[in-house]
SEDONU-109130 format. One record per residue (C-alpha): residue in three letters; y, x, z. Coordinates in pm, 1 decimal, padded with zeros to 6 digits, always signed. Layout:
REM SEDONU-109130
   banu         yy         xx         zz
    ALA          Y          X          Z
...
***
This chain:
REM SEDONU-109130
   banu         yy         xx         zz
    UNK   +07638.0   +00657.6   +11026.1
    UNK   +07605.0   +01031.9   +11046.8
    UNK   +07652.4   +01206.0   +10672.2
    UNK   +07546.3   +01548.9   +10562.9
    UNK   +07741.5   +01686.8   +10336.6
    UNK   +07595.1   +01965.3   +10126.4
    UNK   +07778.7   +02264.7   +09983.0
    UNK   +07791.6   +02289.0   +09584.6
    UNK   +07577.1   +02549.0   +09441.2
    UNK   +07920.0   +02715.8   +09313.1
    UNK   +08011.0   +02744.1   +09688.0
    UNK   +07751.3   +02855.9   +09778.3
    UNK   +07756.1   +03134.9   +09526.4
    UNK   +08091.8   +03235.7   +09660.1
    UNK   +08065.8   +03247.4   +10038.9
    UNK   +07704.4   +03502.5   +09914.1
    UNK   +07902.4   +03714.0   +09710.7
    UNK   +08199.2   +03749.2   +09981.4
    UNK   +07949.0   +03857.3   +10249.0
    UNK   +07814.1   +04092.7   +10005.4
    UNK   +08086.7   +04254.4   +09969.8
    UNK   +08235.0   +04259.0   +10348.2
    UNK   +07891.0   +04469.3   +10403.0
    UNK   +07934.6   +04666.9   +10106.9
    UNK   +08264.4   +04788.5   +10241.4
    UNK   +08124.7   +04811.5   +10574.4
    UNK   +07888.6   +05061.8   +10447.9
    UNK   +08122.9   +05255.5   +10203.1
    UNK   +08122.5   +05582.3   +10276.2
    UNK   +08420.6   +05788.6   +10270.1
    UNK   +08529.9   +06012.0   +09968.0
    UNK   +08560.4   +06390.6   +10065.2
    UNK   +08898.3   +06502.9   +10074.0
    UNK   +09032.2   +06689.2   +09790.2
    UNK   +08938.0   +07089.0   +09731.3
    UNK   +09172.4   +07317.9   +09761.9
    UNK   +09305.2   +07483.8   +09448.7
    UNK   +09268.7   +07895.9   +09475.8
    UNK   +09543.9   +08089.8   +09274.5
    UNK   +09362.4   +08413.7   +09176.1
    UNK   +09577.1   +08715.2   +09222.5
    UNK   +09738.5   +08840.8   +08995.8
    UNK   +09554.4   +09156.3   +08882.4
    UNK   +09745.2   +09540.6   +08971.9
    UNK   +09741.2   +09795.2   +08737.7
    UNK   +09739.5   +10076.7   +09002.8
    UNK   +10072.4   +10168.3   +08959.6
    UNK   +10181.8   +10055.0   +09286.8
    UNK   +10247.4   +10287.8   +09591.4
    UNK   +10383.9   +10631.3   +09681.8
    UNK   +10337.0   +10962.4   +09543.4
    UNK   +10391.3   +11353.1   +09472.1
    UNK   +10305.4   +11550.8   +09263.1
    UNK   +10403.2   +11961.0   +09072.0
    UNK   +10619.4   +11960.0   +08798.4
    UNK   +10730.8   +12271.1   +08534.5
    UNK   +10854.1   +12282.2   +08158.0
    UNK   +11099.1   +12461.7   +08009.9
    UNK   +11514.6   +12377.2   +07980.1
    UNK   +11797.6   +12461.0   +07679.9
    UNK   +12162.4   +12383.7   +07735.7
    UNK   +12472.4   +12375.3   +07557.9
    UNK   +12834.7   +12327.5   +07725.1
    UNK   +13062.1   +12602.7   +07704.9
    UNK   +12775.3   +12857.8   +07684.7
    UNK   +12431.0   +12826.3   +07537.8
    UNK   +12174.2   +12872.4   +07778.9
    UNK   +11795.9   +12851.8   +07838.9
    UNK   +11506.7   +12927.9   +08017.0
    UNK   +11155.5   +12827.1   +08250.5
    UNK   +11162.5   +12510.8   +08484.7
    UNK   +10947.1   +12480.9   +08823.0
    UNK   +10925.4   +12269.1   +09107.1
    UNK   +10814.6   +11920.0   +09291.6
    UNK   +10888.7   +11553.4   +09289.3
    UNK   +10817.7   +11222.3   +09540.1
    UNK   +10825.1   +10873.4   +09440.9
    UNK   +10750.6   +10501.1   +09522.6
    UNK   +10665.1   +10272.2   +09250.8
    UNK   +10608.7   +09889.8   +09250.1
    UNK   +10480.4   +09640.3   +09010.9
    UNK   +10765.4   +09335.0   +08931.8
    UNK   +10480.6   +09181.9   +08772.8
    UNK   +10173.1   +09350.8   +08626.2
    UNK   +10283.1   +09517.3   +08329.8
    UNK   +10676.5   +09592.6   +08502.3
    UNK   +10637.7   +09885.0   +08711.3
    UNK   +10985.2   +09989.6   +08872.9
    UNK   +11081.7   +10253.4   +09122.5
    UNK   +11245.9   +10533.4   +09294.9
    UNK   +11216.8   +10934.1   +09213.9
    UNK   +11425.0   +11227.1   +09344.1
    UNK   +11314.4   +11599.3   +09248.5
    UNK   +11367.6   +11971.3   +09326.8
    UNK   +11353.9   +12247.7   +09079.7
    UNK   +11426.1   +12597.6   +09057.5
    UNK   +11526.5   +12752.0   +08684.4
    UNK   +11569.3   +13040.7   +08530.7
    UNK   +11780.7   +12886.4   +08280.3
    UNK   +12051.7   +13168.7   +08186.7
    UNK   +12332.7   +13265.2   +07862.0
    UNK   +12595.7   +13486.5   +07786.4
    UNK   +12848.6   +13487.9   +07514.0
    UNK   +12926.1   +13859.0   +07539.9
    UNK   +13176.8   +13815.1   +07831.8
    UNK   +13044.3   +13573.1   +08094.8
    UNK   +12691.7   +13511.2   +08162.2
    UNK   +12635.2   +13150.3   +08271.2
    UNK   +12306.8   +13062.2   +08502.0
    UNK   +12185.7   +12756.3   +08654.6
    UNK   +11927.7   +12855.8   +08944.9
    UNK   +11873.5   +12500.6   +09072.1
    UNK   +11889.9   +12125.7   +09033.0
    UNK   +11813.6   +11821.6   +09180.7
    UNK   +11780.0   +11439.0   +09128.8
    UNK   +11789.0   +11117.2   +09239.2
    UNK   +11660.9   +10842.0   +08969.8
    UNK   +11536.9   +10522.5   +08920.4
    UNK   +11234.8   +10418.9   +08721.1
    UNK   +11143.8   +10165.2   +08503.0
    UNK   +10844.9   +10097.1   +08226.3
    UNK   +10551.6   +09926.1   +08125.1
    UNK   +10212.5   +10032.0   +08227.6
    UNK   +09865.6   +09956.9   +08165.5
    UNK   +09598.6   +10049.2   +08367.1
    UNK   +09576.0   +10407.5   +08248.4
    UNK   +09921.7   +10449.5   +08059.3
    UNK   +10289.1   +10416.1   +08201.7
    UNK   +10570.1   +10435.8   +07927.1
    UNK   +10871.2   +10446.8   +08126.1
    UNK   +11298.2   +10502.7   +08161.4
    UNK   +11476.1   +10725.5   +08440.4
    UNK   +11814.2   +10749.9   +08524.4
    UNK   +12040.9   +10861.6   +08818.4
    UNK   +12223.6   +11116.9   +09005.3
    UNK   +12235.4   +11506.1   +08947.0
    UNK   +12300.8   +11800.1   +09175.8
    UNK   +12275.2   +12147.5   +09020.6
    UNK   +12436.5   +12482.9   +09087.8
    UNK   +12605.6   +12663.5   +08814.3
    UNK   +12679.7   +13036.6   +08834.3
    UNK   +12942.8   +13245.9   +08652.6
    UNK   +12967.3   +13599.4   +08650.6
    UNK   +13228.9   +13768.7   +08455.6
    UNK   +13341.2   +14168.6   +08449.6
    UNK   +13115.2   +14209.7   +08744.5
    UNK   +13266.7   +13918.1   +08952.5
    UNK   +13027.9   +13644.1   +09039.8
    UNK   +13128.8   +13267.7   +09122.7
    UNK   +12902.2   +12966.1   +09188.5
    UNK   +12993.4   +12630.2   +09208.3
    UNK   +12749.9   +12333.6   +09330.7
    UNK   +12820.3   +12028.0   +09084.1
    UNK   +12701.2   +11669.4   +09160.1
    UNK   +12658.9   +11473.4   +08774.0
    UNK   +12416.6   +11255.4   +08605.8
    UNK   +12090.0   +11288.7   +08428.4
    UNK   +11862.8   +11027.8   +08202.3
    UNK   +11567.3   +11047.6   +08044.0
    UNK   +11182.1   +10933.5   +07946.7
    UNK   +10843.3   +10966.0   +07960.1
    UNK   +10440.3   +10936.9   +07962.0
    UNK   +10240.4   +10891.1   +08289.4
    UNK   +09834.6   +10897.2   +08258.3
    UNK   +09576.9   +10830.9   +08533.2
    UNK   +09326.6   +11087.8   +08486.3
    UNK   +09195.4   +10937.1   +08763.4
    UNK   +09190.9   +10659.5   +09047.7
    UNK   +09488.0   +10830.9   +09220.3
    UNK   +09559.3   +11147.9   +08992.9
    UNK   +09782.7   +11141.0   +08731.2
    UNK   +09964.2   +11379.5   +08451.2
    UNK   +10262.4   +11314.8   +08263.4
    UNK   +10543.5   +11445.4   +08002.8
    UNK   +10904.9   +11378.6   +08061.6
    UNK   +11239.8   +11443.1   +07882.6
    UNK   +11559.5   +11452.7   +08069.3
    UNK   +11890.5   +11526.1   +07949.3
    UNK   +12128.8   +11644.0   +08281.9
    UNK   +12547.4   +11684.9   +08261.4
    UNK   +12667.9   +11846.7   +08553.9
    UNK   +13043.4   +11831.6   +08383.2
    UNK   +13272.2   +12145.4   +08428.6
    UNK   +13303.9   +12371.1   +08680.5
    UNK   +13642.1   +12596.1   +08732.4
    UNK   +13632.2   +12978.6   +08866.2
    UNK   +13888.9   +13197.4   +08940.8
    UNK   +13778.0   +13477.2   +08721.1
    UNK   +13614.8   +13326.1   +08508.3
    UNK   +13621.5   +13080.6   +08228.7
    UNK   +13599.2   +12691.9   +08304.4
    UNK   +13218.1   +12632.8   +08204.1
    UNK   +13113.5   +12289.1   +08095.0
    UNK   +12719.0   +12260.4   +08173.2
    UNK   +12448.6   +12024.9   +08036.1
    UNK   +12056.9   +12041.6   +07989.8
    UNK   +11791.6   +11929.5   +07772.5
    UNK   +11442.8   +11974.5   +08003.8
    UNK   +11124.4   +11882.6   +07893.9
    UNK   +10862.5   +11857.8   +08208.3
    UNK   +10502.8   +11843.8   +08262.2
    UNK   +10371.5   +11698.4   +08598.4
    UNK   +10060.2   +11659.0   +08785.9
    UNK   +10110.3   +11381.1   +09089.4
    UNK   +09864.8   +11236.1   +09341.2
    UNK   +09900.3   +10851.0   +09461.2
    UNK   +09825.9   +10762.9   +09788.9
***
């Protein structure tokens, strides 16, 4: 005798819900793949990049002879930004002085310096408070009974200051800088110890 057996209805329930979900995965449609997370930039302060710029002010110095006088001349640098408030970088000037004494006996001059510095501050977008420091090179000139010596010294200089940007790539700024070229020996004249106190004013251009 043939016999039929018939599924339970709890069977039944099962083998509809399995095909259910074999089409539901069948038609599952992919996820998208994950976006890509964009690091915004960090924002410059427009310090960065090179520049040049005019500077003149006006110098006093002590040593072995007081002496004083007017300041002219130019200066090149490249700055960079460590982060954006950290601005470091490299400066090297030329100046011409009039910066002259006498004690009676030997008049002492200075007619020109150089120097080589680094740079360091914290700037905003339209203010840079910043720290220099580096080499020196500076003549100093002796002249005693009639009889005139130089003698080109190589010493050290350090100093501060206040950068503006007037504008997108002009800016102005005020500077102190003290300078020790150490002592220089003539033959007819006395040993002469020379430093400097300079305050500058600049105007630069960045490009």
């Amino acid at each position: 005798m043939l016999r039929i057996h018939l599924a339970s209805p709890s069977a039944l329930t099962v083998i509809g819900w399995s095909g259910f979900a074999v089409a539901a995965d069948a038609q599952r449609i992919p996820s998208p793949p994950p976006r890509a997370v964009v690091v915004p930039a960090p924002i410059s302060n427009g310090w960065s990049g090179h520049y040049v710029g005019l500077l003149g002010g006006y110098g006093w110095g002590g040593g072995t002879i007081a002496n004083s006088g007017w300041i002219g001349g130019a200066y090149a640098g490249f700055n960079g930004e460590i982060d954006r408030n950290i601005i470091i970088g490299i400066e090297g000037d030329g100046t011409l002085t009039a910066k002259r004494g006498s004690d009676g006996t030997t008049q002492v001059e200075n007619p020109w310096d150089a120097t080589l510095r680094a740079r360091i501050g914290f700037g905003s977008p339209g203010l840079l408070v910043y720290g220099t420091g580096g080499i020196a090179w500076g003549q100093v000139k002796a002249t005693t009974a009639g009889t005139t010596e130089t003698a080109t010294r190589t010493g050290w200089t350090a100093g501060g200051g206040l950068e503006a940007r007037v504008t997108t790539s002009a800016t102005a700024r005020v500077e102190y800088r003290y300078t020790n070229l150490g002592t220089s020996t003539f033959t007819t004249s006395p040993s002469i110890a020379y430093h400097s106190n300079d305050v500058l004013l600049g105007v630069g251009l960045k490009f």
